[in-house]
C-alpha positions in Angstrom: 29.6 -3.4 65.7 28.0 -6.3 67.6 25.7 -8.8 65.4 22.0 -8.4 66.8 19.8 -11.0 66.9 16.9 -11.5 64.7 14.2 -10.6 68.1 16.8 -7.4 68.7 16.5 -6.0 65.4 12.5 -6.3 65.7 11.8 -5.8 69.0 13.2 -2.1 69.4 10.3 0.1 71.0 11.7 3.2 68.7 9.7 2.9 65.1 11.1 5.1 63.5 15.5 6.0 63.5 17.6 9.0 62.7 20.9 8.6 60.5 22.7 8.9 63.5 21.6 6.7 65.5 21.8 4.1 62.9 25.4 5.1 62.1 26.1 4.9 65.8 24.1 1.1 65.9 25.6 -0.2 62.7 29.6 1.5 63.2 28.8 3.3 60.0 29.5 7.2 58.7 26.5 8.7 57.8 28.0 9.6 54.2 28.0 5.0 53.9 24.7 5.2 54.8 23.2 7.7 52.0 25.6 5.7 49.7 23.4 2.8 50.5 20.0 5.0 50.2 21.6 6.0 46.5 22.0 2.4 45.5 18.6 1.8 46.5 19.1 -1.0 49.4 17.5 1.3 52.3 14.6 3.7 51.0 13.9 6.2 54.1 11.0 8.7 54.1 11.3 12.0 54.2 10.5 14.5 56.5 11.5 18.4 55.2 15.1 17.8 54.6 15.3 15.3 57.0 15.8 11.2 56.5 13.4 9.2 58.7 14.7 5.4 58.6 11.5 2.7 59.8 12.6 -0.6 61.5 12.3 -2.7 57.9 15.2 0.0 56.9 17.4 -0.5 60.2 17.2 -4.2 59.7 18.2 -3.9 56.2 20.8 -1.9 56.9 21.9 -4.6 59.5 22.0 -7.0 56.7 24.1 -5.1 54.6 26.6 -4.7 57.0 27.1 -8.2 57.9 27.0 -8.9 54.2 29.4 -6.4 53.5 31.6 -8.2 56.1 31.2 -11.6 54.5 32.8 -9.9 51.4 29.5 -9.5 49.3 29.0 -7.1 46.3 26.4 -4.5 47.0 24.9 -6.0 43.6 25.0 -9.6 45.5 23.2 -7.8 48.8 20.7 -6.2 46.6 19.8 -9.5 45.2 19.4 -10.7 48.8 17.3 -7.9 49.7 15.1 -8.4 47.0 14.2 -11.4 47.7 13.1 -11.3 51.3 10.0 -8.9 50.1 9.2 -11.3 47.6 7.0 -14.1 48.5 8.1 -17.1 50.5 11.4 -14.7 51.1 12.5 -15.8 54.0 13.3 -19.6 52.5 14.5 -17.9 49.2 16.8 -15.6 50.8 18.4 -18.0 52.8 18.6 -20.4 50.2 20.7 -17.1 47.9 22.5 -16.5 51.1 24.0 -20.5 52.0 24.8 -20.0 48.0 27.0 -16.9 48.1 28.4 -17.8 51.4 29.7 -21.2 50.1 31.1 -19.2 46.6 32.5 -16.4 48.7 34.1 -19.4 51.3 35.3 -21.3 47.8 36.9 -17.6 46.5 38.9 -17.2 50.0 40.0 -20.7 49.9 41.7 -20.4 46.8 43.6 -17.1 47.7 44.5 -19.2 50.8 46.2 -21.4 48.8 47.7 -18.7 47.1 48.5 -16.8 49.9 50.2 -20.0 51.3 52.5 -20.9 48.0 53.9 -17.4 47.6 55.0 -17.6 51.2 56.3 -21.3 50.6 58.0 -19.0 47.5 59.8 -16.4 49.8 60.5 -18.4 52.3 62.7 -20.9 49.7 63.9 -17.8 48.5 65.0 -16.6 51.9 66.4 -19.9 52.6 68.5 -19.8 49.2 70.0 -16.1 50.2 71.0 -17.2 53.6 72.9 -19.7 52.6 74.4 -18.0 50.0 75.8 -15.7 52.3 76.7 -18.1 54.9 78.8 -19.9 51.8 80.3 -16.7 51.0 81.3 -15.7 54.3 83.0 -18.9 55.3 84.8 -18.6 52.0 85.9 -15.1 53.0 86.9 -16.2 56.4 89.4 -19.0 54.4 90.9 -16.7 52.5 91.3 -14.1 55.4 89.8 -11.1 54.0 86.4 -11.7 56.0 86.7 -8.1 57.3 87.0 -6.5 53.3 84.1 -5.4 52.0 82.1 -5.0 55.6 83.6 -1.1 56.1 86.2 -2.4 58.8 89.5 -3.1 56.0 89.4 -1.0 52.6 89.2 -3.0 49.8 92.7 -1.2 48.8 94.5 -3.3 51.2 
C-alpha cells in the first residue's frame, strides 16, 4: 500500500466507501477491517446489512495502517484516534504520535543491539568450531589416518 497524502485522503470526490474498496486502498482483508470496526477504531453506518465507511472512517483506517506498520498496539492507535476528535487534536495527536514513535524507535534499538551481540555470539562460536576442526584435521593428517572416520577407510583398519 502506498502512503497518501494528507490532501489525498480528503480530497476523494467519493463520500462515502464500500469494504472493498477500502480493503483494496489500504492492502487489507475485509475480515482486518471488521476486526478494526469490533475494537471500535472505525464506526461505519449501516445500510440493511451493508457497511457504509464516510471519508473520516477511510482516513482513520489509513492511520491505523501506517500505525500498525510503525509497530503500534491497537490500544496505542486508539489513544491516537481519540485524540484527533478531541479539541485542539491535531497538535495533541501529533504531540502522542512524536512520543510513541521515539519509544517504539528506543524499543527497536535495543533489540538491534540484541540482534547484533547474538550474532557477534554465533559468529565466535562458528569461529571456535572451525578451527577446531581445522586443528583436528591437521592432527589426523600427522598421524596418517586423515581418511578414518570420513567413510573412505573403516575405522577397523
Amino acid at each position: 500500500m502506498s502512503a497518501l497524502t494528507r490532501g489525498e485522503l480528503t480530497s476523494s470526490k467519493d463520500s462515502t466507501f464500500s469494504i472493498r474498496q477500502l480493503a483494496s486502498e489500504c492492502g487489507l482483508t475485509t475480515r482486518a477491517i471488521r476486526f478494526y470496526e469490533d475494537k471500535g477504531l472505525i464506526a461505519p453506518t449501516r445500510k440493511g446489512q451493508t457497511r457504509v465507511y464516510s471519508r473520516r472512517d477511510r482516513v482513520r483506517l489509513h492511520i491505523i495502517v501506517r500505525a500498525k506498520g510503525l509497530g503500534l498496539s491497537l490500544s496505542e492507535i486508539a489513544e491516537l484516534l481519540d485524540l484527533y476528535a478531541a479539541e485542539d487534536g491535531f497538535q495533541k495527536q501529533g504531540r502522542v504520535a512524536v512520543l510513541k514513535i521515539n519509544e517504539r524507535i528506543e524499543e527497536l534499538e535495543r533489540q538491534r543491539r540484541a540482534i547484533n551481540a547474538t550474532i557477534e555470539e554465533m559468529q565466535q562460536i562458528a569461529h571456535t568450531i572451525e578451527k577446531r576442526m581445522a586443528d583436528r584435521a591437521a592432527s589426523e593428517n600427522r598421524s596418517g589416518n586423515d581418511l578414518i572416520g570420513y567413510g573412505v577407510v573403516p575405522n577397523s583398519a
